[in-house]
Each structure stands twice: as C-alpha cells, then as structure tokens.
VEXDO-802619 format. One record per residue (C-alpha): residue number from 1; residue in one letter; x, y, z. Coordinates in Angstrom, 1 decimal. Layout:
REM residues N
<site><k>NUM</k><r>A</r><east>X</east><north>Y</north><up>Z</up></site>
...
END
This chain:
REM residues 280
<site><k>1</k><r>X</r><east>-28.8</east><north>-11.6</north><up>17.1</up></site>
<site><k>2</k><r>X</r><east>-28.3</east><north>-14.5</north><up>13.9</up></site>
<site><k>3</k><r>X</r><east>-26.5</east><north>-11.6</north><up>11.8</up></site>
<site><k>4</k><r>X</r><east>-23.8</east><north>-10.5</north><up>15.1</up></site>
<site><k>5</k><r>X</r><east>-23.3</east><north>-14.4</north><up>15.8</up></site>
<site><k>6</k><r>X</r><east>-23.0</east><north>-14.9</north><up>11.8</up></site>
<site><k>7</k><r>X</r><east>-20.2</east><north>-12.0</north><up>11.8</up></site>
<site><k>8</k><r>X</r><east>-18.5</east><north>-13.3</north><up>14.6</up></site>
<site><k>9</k><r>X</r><east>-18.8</east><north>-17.1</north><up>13.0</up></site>
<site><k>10</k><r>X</r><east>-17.2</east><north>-16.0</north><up>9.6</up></site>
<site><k>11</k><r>X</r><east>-14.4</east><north>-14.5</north><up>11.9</up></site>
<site><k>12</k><r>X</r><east>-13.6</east><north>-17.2</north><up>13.8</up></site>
<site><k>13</k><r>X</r><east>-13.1</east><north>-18.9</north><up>10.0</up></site>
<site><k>14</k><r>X</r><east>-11.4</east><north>-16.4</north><up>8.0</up></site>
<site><k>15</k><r>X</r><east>-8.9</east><north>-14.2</north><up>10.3</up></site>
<site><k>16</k><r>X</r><east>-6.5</east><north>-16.8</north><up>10.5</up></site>
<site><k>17</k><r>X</r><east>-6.1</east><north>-16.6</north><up>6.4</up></site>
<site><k>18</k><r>X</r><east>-6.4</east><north>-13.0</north><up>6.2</up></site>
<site><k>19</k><r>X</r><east>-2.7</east><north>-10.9</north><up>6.3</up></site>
<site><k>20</k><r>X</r><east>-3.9</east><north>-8.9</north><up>10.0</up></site>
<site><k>21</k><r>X</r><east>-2.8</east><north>-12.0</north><up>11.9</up></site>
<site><k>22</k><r>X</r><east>0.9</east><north>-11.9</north><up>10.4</up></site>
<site><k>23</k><r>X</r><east>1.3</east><north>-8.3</north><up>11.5</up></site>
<site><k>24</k><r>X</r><east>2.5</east><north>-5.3</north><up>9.4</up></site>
<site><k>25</k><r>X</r><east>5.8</east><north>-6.2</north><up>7.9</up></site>
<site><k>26</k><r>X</r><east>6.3</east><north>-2.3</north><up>7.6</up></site>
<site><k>27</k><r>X</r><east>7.2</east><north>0.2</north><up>10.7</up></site>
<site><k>28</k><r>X</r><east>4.6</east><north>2.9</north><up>9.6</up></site>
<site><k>29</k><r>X</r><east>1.6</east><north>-0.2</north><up>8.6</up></site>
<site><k>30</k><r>X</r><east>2.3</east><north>-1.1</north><up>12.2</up></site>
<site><k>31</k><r>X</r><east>0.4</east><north>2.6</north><up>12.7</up></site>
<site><k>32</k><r>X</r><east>-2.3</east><north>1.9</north><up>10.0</up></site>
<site><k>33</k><r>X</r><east>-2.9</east><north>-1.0</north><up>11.2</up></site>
<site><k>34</k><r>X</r><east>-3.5</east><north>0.1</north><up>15.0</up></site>
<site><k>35</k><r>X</r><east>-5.4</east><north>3.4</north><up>13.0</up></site>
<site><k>36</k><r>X</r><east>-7.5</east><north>0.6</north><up>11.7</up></site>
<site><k>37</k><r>X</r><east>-8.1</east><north>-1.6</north><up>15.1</up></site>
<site><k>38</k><r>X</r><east>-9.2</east><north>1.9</north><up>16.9</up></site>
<site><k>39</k><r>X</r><east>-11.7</east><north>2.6</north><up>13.9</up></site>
<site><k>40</k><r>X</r><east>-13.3</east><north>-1.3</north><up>14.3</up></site>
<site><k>41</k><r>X</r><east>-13.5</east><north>-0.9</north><up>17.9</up></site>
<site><k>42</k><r>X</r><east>-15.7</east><north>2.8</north><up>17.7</up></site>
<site><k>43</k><r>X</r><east>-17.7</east><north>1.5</north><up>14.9</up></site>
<site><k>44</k><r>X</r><east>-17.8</east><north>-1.9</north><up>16.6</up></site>
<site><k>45</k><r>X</r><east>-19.6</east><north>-0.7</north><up>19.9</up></site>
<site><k>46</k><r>X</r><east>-21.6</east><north>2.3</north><up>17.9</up></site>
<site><k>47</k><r>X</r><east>-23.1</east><north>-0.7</north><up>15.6</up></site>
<site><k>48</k><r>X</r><east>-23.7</east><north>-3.1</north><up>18.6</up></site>
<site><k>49</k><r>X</r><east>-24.9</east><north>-0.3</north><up>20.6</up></site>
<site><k>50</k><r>X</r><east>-27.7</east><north>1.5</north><up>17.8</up></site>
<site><k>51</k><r>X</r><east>-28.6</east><north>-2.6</north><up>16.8</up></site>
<site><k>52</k><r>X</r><east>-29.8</east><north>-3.4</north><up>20.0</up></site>
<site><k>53</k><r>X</r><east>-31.5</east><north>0.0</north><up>20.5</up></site>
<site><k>54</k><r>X</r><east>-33.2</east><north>-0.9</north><up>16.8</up></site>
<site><k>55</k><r>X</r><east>-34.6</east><north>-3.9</north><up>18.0</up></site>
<site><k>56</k><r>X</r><east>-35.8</east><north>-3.5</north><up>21.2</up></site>
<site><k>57</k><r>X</r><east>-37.4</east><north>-0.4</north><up>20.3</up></site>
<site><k>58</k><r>X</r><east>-39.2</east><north>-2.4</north><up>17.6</up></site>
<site><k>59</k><r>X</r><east>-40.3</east><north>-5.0</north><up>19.9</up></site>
<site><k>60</k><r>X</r><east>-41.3</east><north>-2.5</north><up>22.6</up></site>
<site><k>61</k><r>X</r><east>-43.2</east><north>0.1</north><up>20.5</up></site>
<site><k>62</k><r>X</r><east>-44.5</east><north>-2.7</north><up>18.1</up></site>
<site><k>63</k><r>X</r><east>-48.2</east><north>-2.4</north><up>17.5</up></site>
<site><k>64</k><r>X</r><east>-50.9</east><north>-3.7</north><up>19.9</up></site>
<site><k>65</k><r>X</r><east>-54.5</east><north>-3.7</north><up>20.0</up></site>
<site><k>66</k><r>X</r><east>-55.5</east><north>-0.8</north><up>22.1</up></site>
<site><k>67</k><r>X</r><east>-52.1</east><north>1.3</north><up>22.0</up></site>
<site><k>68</k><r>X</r><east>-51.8</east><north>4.7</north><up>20.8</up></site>
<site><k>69</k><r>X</r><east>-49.1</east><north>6.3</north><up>18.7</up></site>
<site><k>70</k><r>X</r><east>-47.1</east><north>9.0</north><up>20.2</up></site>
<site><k>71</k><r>X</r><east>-46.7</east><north>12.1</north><up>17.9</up></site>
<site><k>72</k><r>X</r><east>-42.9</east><north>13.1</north><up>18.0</up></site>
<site><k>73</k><r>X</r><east>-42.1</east><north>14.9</north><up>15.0</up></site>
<site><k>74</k><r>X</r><east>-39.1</east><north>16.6</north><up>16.5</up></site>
<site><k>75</k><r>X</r><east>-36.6</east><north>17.1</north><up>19.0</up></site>
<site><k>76</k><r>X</r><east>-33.5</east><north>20.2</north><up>18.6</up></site>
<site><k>77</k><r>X</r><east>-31.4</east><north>18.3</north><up>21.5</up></site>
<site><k>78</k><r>X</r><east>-31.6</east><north>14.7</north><up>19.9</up></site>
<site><k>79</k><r>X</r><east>-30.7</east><north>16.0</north><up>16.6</up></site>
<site><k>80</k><r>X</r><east>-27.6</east><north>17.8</north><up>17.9</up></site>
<site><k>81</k><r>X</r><east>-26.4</east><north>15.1</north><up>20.1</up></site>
<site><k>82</k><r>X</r><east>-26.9</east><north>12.3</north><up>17.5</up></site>
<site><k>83</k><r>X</r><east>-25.0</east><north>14.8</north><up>15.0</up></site>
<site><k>84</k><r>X</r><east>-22.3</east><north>16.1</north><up>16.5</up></site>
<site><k>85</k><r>X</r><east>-21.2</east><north>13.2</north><up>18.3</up></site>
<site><k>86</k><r>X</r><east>-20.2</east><north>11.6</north><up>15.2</up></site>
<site><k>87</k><r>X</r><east>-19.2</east><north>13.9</north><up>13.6</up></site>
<site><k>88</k><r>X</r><east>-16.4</east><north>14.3</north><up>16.3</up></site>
<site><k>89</k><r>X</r><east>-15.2</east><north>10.8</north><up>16.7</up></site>
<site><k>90</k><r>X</r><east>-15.0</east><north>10.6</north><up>12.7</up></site>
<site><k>91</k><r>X</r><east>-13.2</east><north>13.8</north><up>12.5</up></site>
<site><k>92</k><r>X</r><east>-10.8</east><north>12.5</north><up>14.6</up></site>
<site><k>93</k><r>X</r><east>-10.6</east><north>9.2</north><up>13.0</up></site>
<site><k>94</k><r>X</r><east>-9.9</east><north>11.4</north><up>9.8</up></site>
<site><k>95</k><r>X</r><east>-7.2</east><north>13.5</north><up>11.2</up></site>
<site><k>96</k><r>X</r><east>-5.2</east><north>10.4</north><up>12.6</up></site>
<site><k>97</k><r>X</r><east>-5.7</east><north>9.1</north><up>9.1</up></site>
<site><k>98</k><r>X</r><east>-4.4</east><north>12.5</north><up>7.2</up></site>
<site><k>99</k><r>X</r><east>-1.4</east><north>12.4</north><up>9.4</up></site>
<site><k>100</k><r>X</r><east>-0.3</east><north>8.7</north><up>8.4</up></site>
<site><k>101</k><r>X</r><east>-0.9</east><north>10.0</north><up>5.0</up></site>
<site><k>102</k><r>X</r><east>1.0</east><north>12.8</north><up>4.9</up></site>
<site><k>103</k><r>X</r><east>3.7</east><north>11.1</north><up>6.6</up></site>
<site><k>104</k><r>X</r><east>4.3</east><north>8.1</north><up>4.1</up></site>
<site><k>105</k><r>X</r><east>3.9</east><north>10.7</north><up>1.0</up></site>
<site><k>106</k><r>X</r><east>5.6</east><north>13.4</north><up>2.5</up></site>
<site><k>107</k><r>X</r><east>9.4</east><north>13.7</north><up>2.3</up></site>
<site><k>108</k><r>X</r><east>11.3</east><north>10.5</north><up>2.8</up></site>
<site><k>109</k><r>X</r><east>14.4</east><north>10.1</north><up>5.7</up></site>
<site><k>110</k><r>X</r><east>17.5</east><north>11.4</north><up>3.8</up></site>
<site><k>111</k><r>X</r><east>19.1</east><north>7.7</north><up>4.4</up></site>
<site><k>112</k><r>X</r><east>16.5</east><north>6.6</north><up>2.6</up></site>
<site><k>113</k><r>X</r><east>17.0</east><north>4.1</north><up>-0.9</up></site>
<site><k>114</k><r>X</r><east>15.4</east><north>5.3</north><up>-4.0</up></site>
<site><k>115</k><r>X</r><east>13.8</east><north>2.5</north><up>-6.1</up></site>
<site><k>116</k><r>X</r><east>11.9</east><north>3.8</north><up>-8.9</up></site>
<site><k>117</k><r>X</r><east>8.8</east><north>1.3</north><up>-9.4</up></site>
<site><k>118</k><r>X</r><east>7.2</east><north>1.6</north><up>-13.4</up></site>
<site><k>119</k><r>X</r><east>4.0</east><north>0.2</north><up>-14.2</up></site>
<site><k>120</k><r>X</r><east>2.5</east><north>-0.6</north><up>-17.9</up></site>
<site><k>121</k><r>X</r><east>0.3</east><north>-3.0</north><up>-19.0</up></site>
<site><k>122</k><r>X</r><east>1.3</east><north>-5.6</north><up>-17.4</up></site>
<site><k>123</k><r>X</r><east>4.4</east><north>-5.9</north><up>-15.1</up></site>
<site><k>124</k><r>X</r><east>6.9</east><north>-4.0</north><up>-12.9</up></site>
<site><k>125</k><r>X</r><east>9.4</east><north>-3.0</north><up>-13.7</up></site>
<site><k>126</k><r>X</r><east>12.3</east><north>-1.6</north><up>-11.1</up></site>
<site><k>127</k><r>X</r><east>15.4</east><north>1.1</north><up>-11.4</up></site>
<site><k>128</k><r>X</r><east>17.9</east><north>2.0</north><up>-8.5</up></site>
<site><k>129</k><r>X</r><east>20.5</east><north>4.7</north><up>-8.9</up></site>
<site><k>130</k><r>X</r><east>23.8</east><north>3.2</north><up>-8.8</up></site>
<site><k>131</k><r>X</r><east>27.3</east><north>4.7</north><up>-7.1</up></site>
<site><k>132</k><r>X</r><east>26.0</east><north>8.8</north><up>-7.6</up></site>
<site><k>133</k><r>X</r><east>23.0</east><north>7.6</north><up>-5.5</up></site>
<site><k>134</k><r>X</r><east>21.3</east><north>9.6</north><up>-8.4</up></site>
<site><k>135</k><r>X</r><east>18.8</east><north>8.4</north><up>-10.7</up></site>
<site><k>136</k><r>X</r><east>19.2</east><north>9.6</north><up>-14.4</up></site>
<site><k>137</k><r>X</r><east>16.2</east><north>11.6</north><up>-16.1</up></site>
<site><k>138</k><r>X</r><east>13.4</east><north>9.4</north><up>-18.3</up></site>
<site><k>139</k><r>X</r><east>12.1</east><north>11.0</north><up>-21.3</up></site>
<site><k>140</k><r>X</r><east>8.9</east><north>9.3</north><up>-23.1</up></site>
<site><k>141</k><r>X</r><east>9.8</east><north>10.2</north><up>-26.4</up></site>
<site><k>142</k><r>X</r><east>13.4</east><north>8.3</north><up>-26.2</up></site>
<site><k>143</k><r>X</r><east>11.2</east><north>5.0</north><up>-25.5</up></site>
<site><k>144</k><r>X</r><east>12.0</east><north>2.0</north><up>-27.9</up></site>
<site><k>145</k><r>X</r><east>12.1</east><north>-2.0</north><up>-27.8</up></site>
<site><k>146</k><r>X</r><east>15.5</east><north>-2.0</north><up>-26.1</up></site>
<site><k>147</k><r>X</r><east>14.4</east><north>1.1</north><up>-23.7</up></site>
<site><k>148</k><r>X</r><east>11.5</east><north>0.7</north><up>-22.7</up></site>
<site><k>149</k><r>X</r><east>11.6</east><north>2.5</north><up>-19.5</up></site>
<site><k>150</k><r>X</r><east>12.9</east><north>5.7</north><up>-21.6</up></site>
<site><k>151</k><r>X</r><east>16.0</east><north>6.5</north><up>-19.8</up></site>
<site><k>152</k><r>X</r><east>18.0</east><north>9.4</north><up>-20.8</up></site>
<site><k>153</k><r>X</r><east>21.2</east><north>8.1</north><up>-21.5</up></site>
<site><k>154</k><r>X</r><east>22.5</east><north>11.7</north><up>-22.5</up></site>
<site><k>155</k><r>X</r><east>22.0</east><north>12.7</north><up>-18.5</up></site>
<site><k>156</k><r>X</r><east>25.6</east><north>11.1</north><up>-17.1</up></site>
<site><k>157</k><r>X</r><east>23.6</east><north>10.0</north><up>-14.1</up></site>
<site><k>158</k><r>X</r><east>21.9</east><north>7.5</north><up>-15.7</up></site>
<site><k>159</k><r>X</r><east>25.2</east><north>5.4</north><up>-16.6</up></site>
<site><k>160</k><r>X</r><east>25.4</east><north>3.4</north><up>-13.8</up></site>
<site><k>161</k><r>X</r><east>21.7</east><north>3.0</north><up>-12.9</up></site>
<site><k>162</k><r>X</r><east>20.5</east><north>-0.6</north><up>-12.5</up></site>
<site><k>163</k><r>X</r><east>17.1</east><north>-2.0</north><up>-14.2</up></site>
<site><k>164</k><r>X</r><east>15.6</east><north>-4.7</north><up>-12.6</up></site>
<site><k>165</k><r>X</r><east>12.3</east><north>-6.6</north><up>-13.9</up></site>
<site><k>166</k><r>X</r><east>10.0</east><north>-7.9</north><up>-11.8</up></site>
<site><k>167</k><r>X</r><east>11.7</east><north>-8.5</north><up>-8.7</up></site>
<site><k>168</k><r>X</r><east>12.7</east><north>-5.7</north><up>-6.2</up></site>
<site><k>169</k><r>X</r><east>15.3</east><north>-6.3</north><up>-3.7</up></site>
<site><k>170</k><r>X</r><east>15.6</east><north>-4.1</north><up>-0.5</up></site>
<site><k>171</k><r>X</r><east>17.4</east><north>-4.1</north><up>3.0</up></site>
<site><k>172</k><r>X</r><east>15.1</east><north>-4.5</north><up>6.4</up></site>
<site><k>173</k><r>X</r><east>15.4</east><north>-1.4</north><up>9.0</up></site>
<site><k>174</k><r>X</r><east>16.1</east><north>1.7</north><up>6.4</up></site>
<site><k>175</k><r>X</r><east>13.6</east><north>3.2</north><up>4.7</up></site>
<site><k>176</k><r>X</r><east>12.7</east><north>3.1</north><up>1.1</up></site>
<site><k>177</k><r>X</r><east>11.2</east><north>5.6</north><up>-1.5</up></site>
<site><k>178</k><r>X</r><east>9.3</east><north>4.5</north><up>-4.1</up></site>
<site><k>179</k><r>X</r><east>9.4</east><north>7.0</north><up>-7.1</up></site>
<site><k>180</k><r>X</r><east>6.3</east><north>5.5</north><up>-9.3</up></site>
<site><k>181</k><r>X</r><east>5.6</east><north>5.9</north><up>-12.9</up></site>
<site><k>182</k><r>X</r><east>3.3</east><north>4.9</north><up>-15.3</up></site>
<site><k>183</k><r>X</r><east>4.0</east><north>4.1</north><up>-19.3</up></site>
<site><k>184</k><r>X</r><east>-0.1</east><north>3.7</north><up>-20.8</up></site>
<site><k>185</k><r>X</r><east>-3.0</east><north>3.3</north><up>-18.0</up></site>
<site><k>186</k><r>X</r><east>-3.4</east><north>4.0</north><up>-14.3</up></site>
<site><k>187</k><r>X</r><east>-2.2</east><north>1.6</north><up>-12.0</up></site>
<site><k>188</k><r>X</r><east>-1.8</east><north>1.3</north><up>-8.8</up></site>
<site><k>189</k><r>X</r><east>1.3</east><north>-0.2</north><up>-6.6</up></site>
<site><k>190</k><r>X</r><east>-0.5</east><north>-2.1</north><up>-3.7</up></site>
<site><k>191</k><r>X</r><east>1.9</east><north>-3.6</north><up>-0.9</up></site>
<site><k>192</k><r>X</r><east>-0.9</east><north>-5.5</north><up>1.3</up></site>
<site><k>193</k><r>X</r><east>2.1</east><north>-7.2</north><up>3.5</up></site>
<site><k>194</k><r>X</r><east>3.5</east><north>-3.3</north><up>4.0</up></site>
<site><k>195</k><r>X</r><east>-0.2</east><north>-1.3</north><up>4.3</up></site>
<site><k>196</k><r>X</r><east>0.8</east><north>0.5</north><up>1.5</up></site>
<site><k>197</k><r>X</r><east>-0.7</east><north>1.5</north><up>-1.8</up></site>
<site><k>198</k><r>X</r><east>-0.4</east><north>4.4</north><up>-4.6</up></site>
<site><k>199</k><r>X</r><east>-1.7</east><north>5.1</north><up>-7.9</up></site>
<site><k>200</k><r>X</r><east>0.7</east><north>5.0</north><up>-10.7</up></site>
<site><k>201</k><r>X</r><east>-0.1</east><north>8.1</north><up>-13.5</up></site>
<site><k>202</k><r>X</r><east>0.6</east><north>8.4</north><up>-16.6</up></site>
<site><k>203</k><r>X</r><east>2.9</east><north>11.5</north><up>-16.9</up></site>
<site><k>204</k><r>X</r><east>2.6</east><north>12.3</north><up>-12.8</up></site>
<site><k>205</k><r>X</r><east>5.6</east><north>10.8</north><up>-10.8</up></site>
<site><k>206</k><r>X</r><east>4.2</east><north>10.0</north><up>-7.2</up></site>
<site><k>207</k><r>X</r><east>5.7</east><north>9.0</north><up>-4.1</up></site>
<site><k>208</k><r>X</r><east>5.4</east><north>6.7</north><up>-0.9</up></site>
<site><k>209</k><r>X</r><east>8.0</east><north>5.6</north><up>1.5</up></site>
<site><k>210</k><r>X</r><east>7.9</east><north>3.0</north><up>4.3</up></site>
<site><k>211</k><r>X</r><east>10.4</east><north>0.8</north><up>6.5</up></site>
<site><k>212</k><r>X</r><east>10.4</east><north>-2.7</north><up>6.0</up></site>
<site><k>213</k><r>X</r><east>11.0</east><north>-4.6</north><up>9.5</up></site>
<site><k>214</k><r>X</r><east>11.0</east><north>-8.0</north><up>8.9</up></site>
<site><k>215</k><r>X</r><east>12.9</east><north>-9.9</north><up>6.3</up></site>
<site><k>216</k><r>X</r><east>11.6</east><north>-12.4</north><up>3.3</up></site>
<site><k>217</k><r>X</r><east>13.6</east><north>-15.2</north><up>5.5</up></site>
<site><k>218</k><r>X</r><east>12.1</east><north>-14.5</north><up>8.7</up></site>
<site><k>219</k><r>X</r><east>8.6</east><north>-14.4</north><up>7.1</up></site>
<site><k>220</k><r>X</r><east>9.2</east><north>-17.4</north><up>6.0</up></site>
<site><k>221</k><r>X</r><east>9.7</east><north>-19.0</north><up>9.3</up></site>
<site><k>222</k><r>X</r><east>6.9</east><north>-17.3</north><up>10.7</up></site>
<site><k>223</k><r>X</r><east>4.1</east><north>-18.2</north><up>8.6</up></site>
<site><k>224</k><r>X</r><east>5.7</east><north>-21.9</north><up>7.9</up></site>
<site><k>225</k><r>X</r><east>5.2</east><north>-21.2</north><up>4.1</up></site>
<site><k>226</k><r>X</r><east>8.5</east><north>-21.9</north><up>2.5</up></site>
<site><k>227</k><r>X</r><east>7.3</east><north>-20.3</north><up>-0.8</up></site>
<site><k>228</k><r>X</r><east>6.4</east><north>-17.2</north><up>1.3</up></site>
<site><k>229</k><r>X</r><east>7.0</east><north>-13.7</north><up>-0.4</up></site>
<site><k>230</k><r>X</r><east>5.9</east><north>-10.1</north><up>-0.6</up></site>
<site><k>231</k><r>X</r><east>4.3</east><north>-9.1</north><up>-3.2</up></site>
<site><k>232</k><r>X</r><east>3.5</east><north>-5.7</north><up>-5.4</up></site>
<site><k>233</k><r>X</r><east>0.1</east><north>-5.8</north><up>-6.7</up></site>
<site><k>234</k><r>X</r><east>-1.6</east><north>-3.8</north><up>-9.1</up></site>
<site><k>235</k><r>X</r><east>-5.1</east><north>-2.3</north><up>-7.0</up></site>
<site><k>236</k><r>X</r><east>-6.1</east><north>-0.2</north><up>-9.9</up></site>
<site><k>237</k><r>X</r><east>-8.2</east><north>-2.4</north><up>-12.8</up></site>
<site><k>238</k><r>X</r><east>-6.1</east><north>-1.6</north><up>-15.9</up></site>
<site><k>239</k><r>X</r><east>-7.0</east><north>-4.2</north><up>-18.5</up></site>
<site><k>240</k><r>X</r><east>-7.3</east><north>-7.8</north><up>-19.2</up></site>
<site><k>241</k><r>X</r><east>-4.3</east><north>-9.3</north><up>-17.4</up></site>
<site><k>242</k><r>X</r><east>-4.5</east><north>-6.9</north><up>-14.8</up></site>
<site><k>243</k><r>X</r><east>-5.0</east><north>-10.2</north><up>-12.6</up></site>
<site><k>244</k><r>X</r><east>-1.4</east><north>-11.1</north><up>-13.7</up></site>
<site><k>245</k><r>X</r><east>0.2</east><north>-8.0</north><up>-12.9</up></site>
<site><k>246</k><r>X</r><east>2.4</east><north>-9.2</north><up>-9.9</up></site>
<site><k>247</k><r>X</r><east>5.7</east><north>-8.6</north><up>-8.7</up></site>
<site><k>248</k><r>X</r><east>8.0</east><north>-9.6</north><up>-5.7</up></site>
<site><k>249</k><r>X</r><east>9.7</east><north>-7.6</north><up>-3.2</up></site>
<site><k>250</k><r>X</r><east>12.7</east><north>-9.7</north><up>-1.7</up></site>
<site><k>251</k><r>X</r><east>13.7</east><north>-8.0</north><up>2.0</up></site>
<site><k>252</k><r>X</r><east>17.3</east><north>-8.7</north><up>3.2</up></site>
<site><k>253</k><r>X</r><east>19.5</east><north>-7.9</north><up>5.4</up></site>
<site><k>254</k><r>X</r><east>22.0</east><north>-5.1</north><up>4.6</up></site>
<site><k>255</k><r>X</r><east>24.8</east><north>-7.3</north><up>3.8</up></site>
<site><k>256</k><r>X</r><east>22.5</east><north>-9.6</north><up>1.4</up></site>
<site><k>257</k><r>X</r><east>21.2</east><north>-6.7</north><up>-0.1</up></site>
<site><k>258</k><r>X</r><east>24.6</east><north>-4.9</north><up>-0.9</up></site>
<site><k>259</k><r>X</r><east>26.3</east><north>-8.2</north><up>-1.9</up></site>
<site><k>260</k><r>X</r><east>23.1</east><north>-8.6</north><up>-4.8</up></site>
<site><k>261</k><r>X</r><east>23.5</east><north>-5.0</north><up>-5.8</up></site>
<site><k>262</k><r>X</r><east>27.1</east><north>-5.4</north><up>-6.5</up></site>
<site><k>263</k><r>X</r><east>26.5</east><north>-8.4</north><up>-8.3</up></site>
<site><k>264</k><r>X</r><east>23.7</east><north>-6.4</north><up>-10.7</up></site>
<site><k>265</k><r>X</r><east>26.3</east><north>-3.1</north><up>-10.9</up></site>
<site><k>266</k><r>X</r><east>28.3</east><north>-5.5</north><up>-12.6</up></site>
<site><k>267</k><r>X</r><east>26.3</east><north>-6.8</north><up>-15.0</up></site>
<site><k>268</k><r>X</r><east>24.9</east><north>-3.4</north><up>-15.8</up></site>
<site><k>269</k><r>X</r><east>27.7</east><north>-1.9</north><up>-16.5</up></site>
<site><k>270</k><r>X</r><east>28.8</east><north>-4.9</north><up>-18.8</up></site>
<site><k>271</k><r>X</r><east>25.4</east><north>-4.3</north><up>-20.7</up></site>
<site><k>272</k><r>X</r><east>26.0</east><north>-0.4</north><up>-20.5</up></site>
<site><k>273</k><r>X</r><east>28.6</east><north>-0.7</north><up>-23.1</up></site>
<site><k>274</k><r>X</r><east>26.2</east><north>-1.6</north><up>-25.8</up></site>
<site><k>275</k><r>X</r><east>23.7</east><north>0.8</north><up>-25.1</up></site>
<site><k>276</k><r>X</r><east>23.0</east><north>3.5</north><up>-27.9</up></site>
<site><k>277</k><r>X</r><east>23.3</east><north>7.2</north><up>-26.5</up></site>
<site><k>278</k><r>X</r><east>20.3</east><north>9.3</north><up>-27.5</up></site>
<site><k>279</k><r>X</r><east>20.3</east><north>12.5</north><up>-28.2</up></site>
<site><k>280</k><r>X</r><east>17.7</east><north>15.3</north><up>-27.2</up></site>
END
C-alpha cells in the first residue's frame, strides 16, 4: 500500500516536467504514445490486481499456531490460464508495436523531404538535396578537413546539395525522411519531442520518417518557455562528450521553411565554386 501511494506521489511531482504532458509534436508519436498509454493501463491493473492478491494471500495463509499446510504441488488449469493469458495481451501489445515500427521505417510518403542526418563523435551534421530533389552519393574514402561528410562531388547531383551543421530546419504537416549515417562509432538519433529514435551505423544507412504537427513557434507558446526547442539527441553512449552531442530541429511553416532554404541555396552555391572536384 506505502509503495502504490509512493508511485502515485512521485507522479503527482514529476509528470508535469516530463515531455508526456506536452503531447507528441509528431503525427505517428501521437500513435506511440497512445501504444504506450494502452500498455500502462494492462500492466497497471495486472500489477494492482496480482499485488493485492500477493498480500492478502500472505496475510491470510500466514502461519498460526495450530494450522496445517495444504500440499498443492500442482495444478494443469492454473498453469495454462496464468500462461496463456499473458502471453496474449503481450502478443498483442507486440503486434501493435511491430506495426508502428514498420510504418516509421518502412517507405516514406513520396511528398516526403529528405534530410540526411550524420553522426560522428560529436555533433550533427545535416544535408538536403537541393533543386534535383536528389541527394549526391558519399564516398568514405574522399573524406578530408574541408569534406568531412565525404560527398562525391564527381556525382552532378551533389552540386546543389545544402550542408547544414547542427541545426535542422523543416516544414510542419509533410513528412520528413531521415537518411542516417555514421562517420566512427554508433550513435543513435533520438527525437524525444517526436517519439522517435534510430541507431546511426557505421557503413549501414538507416531510415525513419515522421510528420511534424506543431511548429518551434507554437511550442513555444504552449509550454511558456521562450527558449523552447526540439532537440536531436544522441541515445547511444559513444564516448566522452557523448553528453554534448546535441542538435536542434527548427519546425516552420512552409513559407518559413522555403524562404531559409533559398537563403542557404544561395550561399551554397557561392561556396560551391571553390570546392575541389574529386575524382574516383
């Protein structure tokens, strides 16, 4: 009885700081999320339920002067039911939580923006296709000091693409692919505001897509922080700074988002002038 009014205590003092009450800023963490309400509510009453059963069998059965033990060494119906049923509500839980999964990693909506997200030890770093809505191929080997993300500059595609550090800038209401990389360790690109996370490999692109529905602005307003923003995380210890290995994702509206994409085309292309063209 102390422990469930302990639990409910430190709820009634943390939820308001924890990310649950500000709601999925995300279309498909609005599913996770209710995925994970449904689990907490058929764990919740299983736990309350086998808890009370624990101890009032323990205070009815406890030992008295006078009272024999009753020899039960086995039972083929209790050991079915208390086996089976579970093992049906957690298959199902499973299932639901496959198909999320499958959905997010599975093939993005073709209206979808690419941003490709690259980890290393330790920062972001961000590249979006430009006008050919293509991005350009990457190539370890050609990685130096002034390209560090390894971009094949020999593939035409890759003329016009944009690299950003740190920040990533993306429209509410259309849905966004992430294309992850890693350069050294594994990381791992955790969204907490979006319910989204996946491991960045070393030499294994992976992928995750999800719809942003609320904007940096509006969050703003809604939690009354005024320094308010999303932010990438790394979820995957990678080293000694892994602590510091933060970036911010800015969500606009369509017209913000296009105006500051213009705005870095242009200064890409300026900077495109002086890159050196590597050959194969």
């Amino acid at each position: 009885m102390f422990g469930l009014i302990g639990a409910w205590y430190c709820n009634e003092l943390y939820y308001g700081k924890t990310l649950f009450p500000q709601g999925s800023a995300s279309v498909e963490g609005e599913k996770i999320d209710l995925m994970l309400l449904i689990t907490i509510a058929i764990t919740g009453v299983v736990f309350v339920i086998t808890q009370v059963l624990l101890f009032w069998f323990s205070f009815k059965y406890q030992e008295k002067d006078g009272q024999k033990a009753f020899y039960f060494p086995h039972n083929t119906k209790l050991e079915l039911i208390w086996t089976t049923v579970p093992a049906i509500f957690l298959t199902v839980l499973v299932v639901f939580g496959l198909k999320y999964w499958f959905k997010i990693t599975g093939d993005a909506p073709k209206d979808s923006i690419v941003v490709e997200v690259t980890g290393h030890q330790f920062a972001w770093e961000f590249r979006y296709p430009g006008a050919d809505k293509v991005l350009g191929k990457k190539n370890y080997k050609l990685t130096t000091a002034k390209n560090n993300l390894g971009v094949d500059f020999a593939d035409p595609a890759s003329h016009d693409d944009i690299h950003i550090n740190t920040t990533m800038h993306i429209p509410v209401g259309v849905p966004v692919k992430m294309v992850i990389h890693s350069q050294d360790v594994i990381h791992d690109v955790g969204l907490p505001h979006f319910r989204m996370k996946m491991d960045a490999v070393p030499g294994i692109p992976t992928t995750q897509w999800f719809t942003p529905n609320i904007t940096t602005a509006d969050m703003k307003k809604k939690t009354g922080n005024p320094e308010f923003n999303f932010e990438i995380a790394c979820d995957q210890l990678c080293g000694s700074s892994h602590y510091a290995m933060r970036g911010v994702i800015i969500v606009e509206t369509m017209e913000e988002y296009k105006k500051w994409l213009a705005e870095q085309k242009s200064s890409t292309i300026l900077c495109s002038r002086t890159r050196p063209r590597f050959k194969i």
